[in-house]
DONU-762198 format. One line per field, with one value per residue (C-alpha): x, y, z; residue number from 1; residue in one letter. Coordinates in steps of 0.02 Angstrom, whole numbers, plus 50000, padded with zeros to 5 digits. Example, Ala and Ser with C-alpha at 12.3 -4.5 7.8 and 13.67 -1.06 7.14 Angstrom:
c1: c(50615|50684)
c2: c(49775|49947)
c3: c(50390|50357)
nr: c(1|2)
rest: c(a|s)
***
This chain:
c1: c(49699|49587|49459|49557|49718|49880|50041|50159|50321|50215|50139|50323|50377|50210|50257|50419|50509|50621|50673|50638|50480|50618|50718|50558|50526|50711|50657|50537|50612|50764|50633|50652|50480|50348|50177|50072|50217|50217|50371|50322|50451|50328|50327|50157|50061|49931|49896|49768|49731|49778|49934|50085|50239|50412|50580|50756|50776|50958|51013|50848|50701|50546|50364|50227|50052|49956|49847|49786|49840|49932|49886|50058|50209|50175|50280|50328|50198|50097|50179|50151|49994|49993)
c2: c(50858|50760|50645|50489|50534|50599|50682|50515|50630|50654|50477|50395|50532|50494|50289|50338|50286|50440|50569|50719|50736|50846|50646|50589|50702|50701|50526|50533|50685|50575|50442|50329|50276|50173|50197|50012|49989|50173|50278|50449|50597|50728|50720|50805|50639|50590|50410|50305|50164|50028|50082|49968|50067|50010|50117|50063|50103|50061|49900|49836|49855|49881|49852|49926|49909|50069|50024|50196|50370|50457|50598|50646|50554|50464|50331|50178|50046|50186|50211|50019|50006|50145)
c3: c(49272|49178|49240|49259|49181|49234|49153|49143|49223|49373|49390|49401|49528|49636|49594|49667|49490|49503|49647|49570|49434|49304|49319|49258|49138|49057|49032|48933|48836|48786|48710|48830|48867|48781|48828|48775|48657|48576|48596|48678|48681|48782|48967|48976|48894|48989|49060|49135|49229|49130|49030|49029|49019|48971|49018|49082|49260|49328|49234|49199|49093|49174|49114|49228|49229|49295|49423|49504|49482|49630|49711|49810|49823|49982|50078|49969|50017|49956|49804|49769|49770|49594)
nr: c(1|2|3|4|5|6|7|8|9|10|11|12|13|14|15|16|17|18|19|20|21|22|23|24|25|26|27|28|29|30|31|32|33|34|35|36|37|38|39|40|41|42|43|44|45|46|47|48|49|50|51|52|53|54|55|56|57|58|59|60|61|62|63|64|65|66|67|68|69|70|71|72|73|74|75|76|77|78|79|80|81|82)
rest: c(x|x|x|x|x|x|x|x|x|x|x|x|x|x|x|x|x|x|x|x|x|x|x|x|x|x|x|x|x|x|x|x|x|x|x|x|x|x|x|x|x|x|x|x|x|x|x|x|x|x|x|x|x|x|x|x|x|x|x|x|x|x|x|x|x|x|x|x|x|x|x|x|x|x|x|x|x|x|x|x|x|x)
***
């Protein structure tokens, strides 16, 4: 991994986003994802710190601000603090 950066599939598994990282990843295969307003198709593009992301997660749009990268998928407080 880079020095502060980290594949975007495996940051919203470790932000707890998806179940599985390969949900993640189909994801952002299928376009899904912007990255600071950019459409990304490649699950390996790296992130840092201070991204905003927008996807649709269940019914709703969702705009996240990176805060930290994670390091496992720990419990959910955890995850909230990412």
């Amino acid at each position: 991994m880079a020095e502060g950066r980290q594949r975007i599939d495996k940051w919203l598994f470790h932000a707890r986003f998806f179940k599985t990282r390969s949900l993640a990843a189909k994801l952002v295969s299928e376009g899904k994802l912007r990255v600071d307003g950019t459409p990304i198709s490649k699950p390996s593009r790296m992130v840092a710190p201070g991204a905003t992301l927008t996807f649709p997660k269940d019914s709703h749009i969702r705009v996240i601000r990176i805060v930290a990268l994670g390091t496992r998928r720990g419990p959910a407080p955890e995850a909230q603090q990412l």
